[in-house]
N, C-alpha and C positions, 0 to 999 in steps of 0.2 A: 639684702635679704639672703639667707645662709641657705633656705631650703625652701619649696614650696607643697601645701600641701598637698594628700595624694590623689582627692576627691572630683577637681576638676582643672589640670592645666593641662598646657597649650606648649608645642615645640616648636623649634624652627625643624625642617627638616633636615637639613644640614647638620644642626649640634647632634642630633640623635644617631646618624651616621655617624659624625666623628667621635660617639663616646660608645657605638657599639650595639646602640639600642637598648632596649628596656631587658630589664632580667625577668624574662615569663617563666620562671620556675616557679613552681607552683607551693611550693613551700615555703617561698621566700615574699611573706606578706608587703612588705614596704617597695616595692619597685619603684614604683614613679619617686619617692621621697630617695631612692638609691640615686634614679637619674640625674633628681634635681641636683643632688651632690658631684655628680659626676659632671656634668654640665657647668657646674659652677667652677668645678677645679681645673675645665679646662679651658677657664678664661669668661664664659658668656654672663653677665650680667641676668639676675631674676627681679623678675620684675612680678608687683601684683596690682590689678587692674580692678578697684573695689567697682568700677561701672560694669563690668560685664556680667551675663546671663550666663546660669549652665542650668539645666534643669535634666535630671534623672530619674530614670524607671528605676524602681529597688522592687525585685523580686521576692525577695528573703520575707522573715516573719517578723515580728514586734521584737523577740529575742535577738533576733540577726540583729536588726537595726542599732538595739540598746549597746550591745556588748560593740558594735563598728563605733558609735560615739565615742563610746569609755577611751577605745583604745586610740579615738584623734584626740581628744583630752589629754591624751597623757601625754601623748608623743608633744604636744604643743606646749606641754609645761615642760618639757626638758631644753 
């Protein structure tokens, strides 16, 4: 797997350490999809686990929600 998406993964804490941690800048919409790159390149296998659960609160409105789709769709088609 090249990348995981941004929505609901899981780190060791260690990789996260040794890639610096996540880029909470706030401009910079993609972080966790940044990590999983990062994580990848320095060695760690991704893995995706079609059995597990993540369930989320989403605050946002109907429009939040649509245009957050759009933009995993797309990223998933490149």
């Amino acid at each position: 797997m090249q990348f995981l998406p941004e929505t609901s993964v899981v780190y060791r804490k260690r990789a996260l350490l040794e890639i610096g941690g996540l880029n909470d800048d706030e401009r910079y919409d993609y972080s966790a999809l940044d990590a999983s790159m990062r994580v990848k390149a320095f060695g760690y296998d991704l893995v995706h686990e079609p059995e597990a659960l993540c369930y989320h609160h989403f605050s946002g409105g109907l429009v939040s929600l649509f245009y957050g789709h759009c933009r995993f769709k797309k990223l998933m088609q490149t």
